[in-house]
C-alpha positions in Angstrom: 35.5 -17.5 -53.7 33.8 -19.8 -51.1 30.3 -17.7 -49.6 30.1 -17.4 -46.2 26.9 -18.9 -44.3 25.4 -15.9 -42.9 21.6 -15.9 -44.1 21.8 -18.0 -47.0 21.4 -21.3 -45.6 18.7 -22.9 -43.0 15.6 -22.1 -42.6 14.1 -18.9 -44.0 11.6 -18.2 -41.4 13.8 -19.0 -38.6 16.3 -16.2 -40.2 13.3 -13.8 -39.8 12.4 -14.5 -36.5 16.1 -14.0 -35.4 16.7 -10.8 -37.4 12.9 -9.7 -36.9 13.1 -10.4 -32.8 16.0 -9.0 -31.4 15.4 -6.2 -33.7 11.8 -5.7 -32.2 13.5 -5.9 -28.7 15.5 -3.2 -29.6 13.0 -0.8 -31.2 11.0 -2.0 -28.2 13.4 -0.8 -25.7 14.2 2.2 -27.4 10.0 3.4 -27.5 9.7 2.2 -24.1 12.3 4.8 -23.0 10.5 7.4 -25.2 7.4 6.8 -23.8 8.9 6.6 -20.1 10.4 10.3 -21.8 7.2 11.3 -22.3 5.6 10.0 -19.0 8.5 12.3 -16.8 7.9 15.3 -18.9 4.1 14.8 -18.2 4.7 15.0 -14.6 6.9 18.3 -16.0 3.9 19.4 -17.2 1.5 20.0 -20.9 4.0 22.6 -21.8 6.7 19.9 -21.5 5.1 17.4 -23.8 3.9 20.3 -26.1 7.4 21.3 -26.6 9.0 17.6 -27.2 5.8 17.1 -29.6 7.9 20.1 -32.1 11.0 18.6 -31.5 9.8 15.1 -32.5 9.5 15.7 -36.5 12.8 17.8 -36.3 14.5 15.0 -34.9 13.0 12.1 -37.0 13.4 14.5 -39.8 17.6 14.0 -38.9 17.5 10.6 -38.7 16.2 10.4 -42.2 20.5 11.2 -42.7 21.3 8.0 -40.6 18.6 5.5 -41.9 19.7 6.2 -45.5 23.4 6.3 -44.9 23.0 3.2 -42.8 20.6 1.0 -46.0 22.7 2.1 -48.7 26.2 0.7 -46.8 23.8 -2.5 -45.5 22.8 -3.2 -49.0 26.6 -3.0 -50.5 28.0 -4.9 -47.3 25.2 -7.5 -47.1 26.1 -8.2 -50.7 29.7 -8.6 -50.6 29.4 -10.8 -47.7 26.8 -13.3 -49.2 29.4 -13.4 -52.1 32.1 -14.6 -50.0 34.4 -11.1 -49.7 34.7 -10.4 -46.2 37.8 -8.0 -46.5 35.6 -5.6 -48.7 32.9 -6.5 -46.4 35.1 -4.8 -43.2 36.3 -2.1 -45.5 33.1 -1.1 -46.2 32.0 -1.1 -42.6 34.8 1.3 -41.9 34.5 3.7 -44.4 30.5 3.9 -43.6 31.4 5.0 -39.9 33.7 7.6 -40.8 31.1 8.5 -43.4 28.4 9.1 -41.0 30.6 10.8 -38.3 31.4 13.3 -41.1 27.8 14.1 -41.8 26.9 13.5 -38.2 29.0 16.6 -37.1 28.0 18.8 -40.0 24.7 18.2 -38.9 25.0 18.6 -35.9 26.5 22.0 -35.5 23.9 23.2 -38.3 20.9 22.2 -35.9 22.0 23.6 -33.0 22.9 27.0 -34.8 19.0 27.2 -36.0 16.8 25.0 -33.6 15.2 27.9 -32.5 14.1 29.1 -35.7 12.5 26.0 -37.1 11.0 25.5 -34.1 9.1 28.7 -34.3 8.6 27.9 -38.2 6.6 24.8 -36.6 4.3 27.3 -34.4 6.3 27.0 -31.2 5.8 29.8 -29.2 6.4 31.1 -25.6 7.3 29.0 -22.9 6.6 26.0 -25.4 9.3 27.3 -27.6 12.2 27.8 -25.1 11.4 24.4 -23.5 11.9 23.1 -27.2 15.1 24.9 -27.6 16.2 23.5 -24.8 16.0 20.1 -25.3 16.8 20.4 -29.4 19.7 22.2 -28.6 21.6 19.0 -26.3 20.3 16.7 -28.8 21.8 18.1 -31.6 25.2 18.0 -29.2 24.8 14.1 -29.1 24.1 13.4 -32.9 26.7 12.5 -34.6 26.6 9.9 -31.7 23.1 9.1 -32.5 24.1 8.6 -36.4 26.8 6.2 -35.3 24.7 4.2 -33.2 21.9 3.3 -35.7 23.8 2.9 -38.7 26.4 0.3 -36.5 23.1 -1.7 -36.0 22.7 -1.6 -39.5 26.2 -2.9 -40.1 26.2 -5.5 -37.7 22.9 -7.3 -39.1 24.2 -6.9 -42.8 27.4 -8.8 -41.6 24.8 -11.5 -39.9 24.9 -10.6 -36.4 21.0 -11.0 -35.6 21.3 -10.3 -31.8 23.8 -8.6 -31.2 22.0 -5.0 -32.3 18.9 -5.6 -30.4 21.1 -6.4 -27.4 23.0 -3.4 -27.5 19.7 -0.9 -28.3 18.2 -2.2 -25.3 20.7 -1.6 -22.5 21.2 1.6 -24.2 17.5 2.2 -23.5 17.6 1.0 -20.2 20.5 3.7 -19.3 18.2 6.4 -20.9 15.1 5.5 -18.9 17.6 4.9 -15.7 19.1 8.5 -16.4 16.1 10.7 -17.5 14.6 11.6 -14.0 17.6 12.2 -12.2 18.4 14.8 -15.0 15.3 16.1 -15.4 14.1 16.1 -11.3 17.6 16.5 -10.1 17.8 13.6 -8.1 20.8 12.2 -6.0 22.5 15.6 -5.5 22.6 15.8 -9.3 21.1 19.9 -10.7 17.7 19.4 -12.1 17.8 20.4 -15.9 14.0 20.2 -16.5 13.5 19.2 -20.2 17.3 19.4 -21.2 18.0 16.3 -18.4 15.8 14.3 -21.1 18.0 15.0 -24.1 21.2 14.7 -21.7 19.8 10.9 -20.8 19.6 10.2 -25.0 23.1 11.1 -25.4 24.3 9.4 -22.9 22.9 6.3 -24.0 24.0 7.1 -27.4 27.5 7.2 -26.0 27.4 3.7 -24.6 25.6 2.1 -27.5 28.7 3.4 -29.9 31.5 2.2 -27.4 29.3 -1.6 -27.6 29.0 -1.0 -31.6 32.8 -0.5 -32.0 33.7 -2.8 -29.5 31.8 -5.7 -31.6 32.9 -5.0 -34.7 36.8 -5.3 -33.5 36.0 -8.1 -32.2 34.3 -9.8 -34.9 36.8 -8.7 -37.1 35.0 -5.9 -39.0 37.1 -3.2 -39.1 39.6 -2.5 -41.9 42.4 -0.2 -40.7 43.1 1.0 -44.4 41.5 4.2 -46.2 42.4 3.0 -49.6 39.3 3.2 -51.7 37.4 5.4 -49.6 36.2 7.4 -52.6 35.0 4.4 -54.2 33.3 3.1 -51.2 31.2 6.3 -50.5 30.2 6.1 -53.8 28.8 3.0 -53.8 27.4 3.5 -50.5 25.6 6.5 -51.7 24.3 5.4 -55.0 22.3 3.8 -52.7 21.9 5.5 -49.5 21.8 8.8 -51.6 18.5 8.5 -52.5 17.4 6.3 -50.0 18.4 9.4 -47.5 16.0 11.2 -50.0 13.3 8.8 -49.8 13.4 8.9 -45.8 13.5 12.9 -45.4 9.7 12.8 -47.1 8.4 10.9 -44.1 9.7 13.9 -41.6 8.9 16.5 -43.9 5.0 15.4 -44.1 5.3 15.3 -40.2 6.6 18.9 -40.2 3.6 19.7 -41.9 1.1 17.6 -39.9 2.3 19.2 -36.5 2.1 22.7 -38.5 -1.2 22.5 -39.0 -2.1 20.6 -35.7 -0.7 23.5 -33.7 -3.6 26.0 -35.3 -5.6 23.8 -32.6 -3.1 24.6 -29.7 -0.8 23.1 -27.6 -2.7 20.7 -25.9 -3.8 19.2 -29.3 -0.5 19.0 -29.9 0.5 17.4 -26.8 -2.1 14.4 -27.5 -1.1 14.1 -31.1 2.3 12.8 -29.2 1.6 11.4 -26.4 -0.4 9.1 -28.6 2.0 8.6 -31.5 4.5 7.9 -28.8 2.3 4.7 -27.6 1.4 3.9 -31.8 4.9 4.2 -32.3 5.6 1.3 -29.8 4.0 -1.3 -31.8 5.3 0.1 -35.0 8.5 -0.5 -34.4 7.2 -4.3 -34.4 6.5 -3.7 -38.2 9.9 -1.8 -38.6 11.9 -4.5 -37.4 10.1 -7.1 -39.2 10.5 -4.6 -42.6 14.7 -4.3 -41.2 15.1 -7.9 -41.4 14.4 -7.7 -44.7 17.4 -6.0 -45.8 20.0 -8.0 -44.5 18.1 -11.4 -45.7 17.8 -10.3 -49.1 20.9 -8.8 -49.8 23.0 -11.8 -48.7 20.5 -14.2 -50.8 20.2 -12.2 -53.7 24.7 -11.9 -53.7 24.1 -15.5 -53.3 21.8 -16.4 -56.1 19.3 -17.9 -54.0 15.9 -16.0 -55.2 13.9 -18.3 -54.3 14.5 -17.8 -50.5 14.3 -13.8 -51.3 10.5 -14.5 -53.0 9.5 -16.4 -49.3 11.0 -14.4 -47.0 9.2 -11.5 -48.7 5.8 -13.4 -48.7 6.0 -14.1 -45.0 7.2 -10.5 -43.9 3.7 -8.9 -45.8 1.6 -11.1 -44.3 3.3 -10.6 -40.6 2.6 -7.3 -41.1 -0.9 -7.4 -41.8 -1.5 -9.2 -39.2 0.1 -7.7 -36.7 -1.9 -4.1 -38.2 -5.0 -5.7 -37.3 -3.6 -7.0 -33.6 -2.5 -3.3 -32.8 -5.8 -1.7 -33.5 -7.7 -4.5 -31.4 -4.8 -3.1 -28.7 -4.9 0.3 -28.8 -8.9 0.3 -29.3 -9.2 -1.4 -25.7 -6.3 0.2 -23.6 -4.8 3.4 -25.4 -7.1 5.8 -24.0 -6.1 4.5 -20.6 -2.5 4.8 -21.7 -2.5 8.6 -22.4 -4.6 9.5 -19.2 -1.7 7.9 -17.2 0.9 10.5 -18.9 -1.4 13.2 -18.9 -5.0 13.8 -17.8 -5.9 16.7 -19.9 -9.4 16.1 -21.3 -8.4 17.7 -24.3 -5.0 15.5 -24.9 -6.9 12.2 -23.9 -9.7 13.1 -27.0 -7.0 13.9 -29.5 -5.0 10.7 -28.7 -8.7 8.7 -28.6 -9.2 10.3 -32.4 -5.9 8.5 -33.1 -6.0 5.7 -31.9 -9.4 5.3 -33.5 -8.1 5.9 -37.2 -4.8 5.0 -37.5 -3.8 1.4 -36.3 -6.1 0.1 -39.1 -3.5 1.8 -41.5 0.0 0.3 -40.0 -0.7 -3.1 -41.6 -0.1 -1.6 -45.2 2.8 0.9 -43.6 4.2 -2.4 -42.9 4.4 -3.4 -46.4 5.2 -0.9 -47.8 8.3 -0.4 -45.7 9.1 -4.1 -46.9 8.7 -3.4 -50.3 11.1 -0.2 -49.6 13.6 -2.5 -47.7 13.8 -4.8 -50.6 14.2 -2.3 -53.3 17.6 -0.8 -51.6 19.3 -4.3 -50.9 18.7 -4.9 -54.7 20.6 -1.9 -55.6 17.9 0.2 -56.6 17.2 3.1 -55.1 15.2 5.1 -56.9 11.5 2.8 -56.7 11.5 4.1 -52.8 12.9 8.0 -53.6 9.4 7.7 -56.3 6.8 5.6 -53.6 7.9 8.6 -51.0 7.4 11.3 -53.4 4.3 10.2 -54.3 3.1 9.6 -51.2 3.9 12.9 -50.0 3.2 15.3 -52.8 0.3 13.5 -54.8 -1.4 12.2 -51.7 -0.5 12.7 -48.1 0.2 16.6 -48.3 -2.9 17.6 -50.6 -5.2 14.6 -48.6 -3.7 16.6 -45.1 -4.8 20.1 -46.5 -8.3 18.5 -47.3 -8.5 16.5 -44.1 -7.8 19.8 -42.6 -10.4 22.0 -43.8 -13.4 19.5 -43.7 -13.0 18.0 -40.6 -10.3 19.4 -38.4 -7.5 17.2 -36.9 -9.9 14.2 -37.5 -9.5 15.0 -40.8 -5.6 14.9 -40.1 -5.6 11.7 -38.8 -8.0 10.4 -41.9 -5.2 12.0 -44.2 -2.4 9.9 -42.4 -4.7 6.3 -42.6 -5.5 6.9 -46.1 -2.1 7.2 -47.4 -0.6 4.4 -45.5 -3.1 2.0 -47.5 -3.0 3.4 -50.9 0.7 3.4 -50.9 0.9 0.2 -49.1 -0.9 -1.6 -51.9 1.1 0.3 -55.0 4.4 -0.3 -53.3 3.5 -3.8 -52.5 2.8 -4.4 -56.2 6.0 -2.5 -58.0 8.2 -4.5 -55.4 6.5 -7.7 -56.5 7.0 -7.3 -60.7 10.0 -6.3 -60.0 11.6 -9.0 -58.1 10.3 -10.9 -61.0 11.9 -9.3 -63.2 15.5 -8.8 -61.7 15.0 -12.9 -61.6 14.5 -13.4 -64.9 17.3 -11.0 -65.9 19.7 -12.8 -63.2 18.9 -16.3 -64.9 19.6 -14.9 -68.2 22.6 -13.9 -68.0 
């Protein structure tokens, strides 16, 4: 069976750059419209961005479902299609959509039946908690929508479409940051829905992004019309995405605990916890597109036999990380304090966010790679190396370091807990990713 180009010819870097770019652009566009989110709800008021700041983890703790459904089908697709099989290839990518609409919907509905409690479990309370309910409530509405739209980028860059996902994220985040103050202020004749007009905007962008998802993969001739061997292709998409899904609810579920014990502080701490992981998260999602290319690349190289491309690109995407660690704390050291004041002014939500900024860009660098080191282990096939890094990371280091931090030195000691753990596990992962790629060469040209 002849292989199809895809990623596993020309040059490697230039793959990279391609997958790595557009996918930045993307991410970019999508934090730029949840910072421009955060900057109307400032002019809403503290409560507003106090409120969002409990929805956050909840939300990022549901799209733990989507990332891990959306590796486990890249890694299978990527595979088949740097063998050469591009009708399993579509019928994978068909059963993967109906796979996340089904989880999608279930839930959906179960988050909107209990946003209110877990919001209080998070120390909402008050007007802070109704806001939240609010704005969890419509979201949950839109996300099976939201689950469609990531994981169709995923498909589209496992099938070697490197712009075409970055493309569609951003005029999807250009719609949201179009739409959120004419929701939320009631502009242009349209009711003003306060804090619900900014989850109304998200769906709605979600609802254009899936139309342009669809409407690509028809075109490219992605879609397989036939549900034979849909029981077989959940499987394999779960043997990877299963844990994977695992492996990315640990993340959220630290979070949930982080913004527990920040809101023993109050709500304004709580409030500059996010307006400034709102700006971090901006040039994070640098790091997580350069870690997403990585999926894609190695998948269709290692289907392909080429190992030694796999070894480089992996080389080049740790030290782009580090790099660019080291670049955002130089950043955020000079201009994020300045950043935060412009969404909110409160003295007390411009020192928490200084205190941030302070500690953790000098962390993202090995966040980086270990989110590499993650991204490689699914494409391989092998799961369970991530579901292991994440539940170490969460309980050996960052829950018991968080509980420390805590005690000793307040939400300083938080933020200390957070910069800690992204090194430590940064370095382990780095290394277990490295012996094993050796290894799974050595088996490959033994066999």
């Amino acid at each position: 069976m002849a292989r199809l180009a895809g990623f596993t010819e020309g040059s490697v870097g230039w793959h990279l750059i391609r997958l790595g770019s557009f996918m930045a652009l993307g991410s970019l566009s999508m934090n730029v419209a949840r910072l421009a989110e955060a900057v109307y709800l400032g002019l809403v008021g503290t409560e507003a961005l106090a409120a969002m700041g409990f929805a956050f983890p909840i939300t990022m703790f549901l799209f733990a479902f989507a990332g891990g459904i959306g590796t486990g089908a890249s890694s299978v697709i990527a595979r088949s299609y740097g063998a050469g099989d591009r009708a399993m290839a579509a019928q994978l990518v068909t059963h993967a959509e109906l796979l996340v609409l089904a989880v999608g919907v279930m839930i959906g509905v179960a988050g909107f039946l209990f946003a209110d409690q877990a919001l209080a479990w998070l120390g909402a309370d008050g007007e802070v908690l109704s806001m939240a309910t609010q704005y969890l409530s419509v979201y949950m509405l839109g996300f099976p929508l939201f689950m469609l739209s990531m994981v169709g980028s995923t498909l589209l860059r496992a099938t070697g479409s490197a712009a075409s996902p970055g493309l569609v994220m951003t005029t999807g985040s250009l719609l949201q940051i179009a739409l959120g103050p004419v929701l939320i202020f009631g502009l242009f004749g349209v009711p003003e829905l306060g804090i619900a007009g900014a989850a109304w905007a998200y769906v709605a962008s979600r609802v254009f992004s899936v139309a342009l998802y669809v409407a690509i993969l028809l075109r490219q001739r992605m879609v397989s019309w036939s549900l034979a061997g849909l029981g077989a292709s959940w499987w394999a998409i779960l043997h990877v995405g299963g844990p994977a899904t695992a492996s990315s609810l640990v993340q959220p579920i630290s979070m949930l605990v982080a913004t527990r014990l920040l809101a023993g502080y109050g709500h304004e701490v709580v409030a500059g916890y996010t307006v400034a992981a709102r700006v971090e998260t901006m040039v994070h999602m640098v790091l997580w597109s350069a870690s997403s290319s990585i999926s894609p690349f190695v998948g269709q190289n290692w289907g392909a036999g080429k190992y030694q491309r796999v070894r480089i690109a992996l080389r080049q995407c740790n030290w782009f990380c580090l790099a660019w660690g080291v670049v955002t704390f130089v950043v955020l050291w000079f201009v994020g304090e300045a950043a935060v004041r412009t969404i909110d002014p409160n003295p007390t939500v411009v020192e928490v966010a200084a205190l941030f900024f302070l500690v953790i860009p000098l962390s993202i660098g090995f966040m980086g790679v270990l989110q590499v080191a993650t991204s490689c282990f699914n494409a391989l096939g092998q799961p369970l190396p991530p579901l292991a890094i994440s539940l170490a990371r969460t309980l050996v280091l960052y829950i018991p370091l968080l509980l420390l931090g805590d005690y000793l030195w307040g939400y300083l000691g938080i933020f200390l807990a957070m910069a800690a753990t992204n090194v430590l596990l940064g370095v382990a992962a780095w290394y277990w990713n490295r012996l094993a790629v050796r290894r799974g060469i050595a088996l490959a040209r033994a066999a």
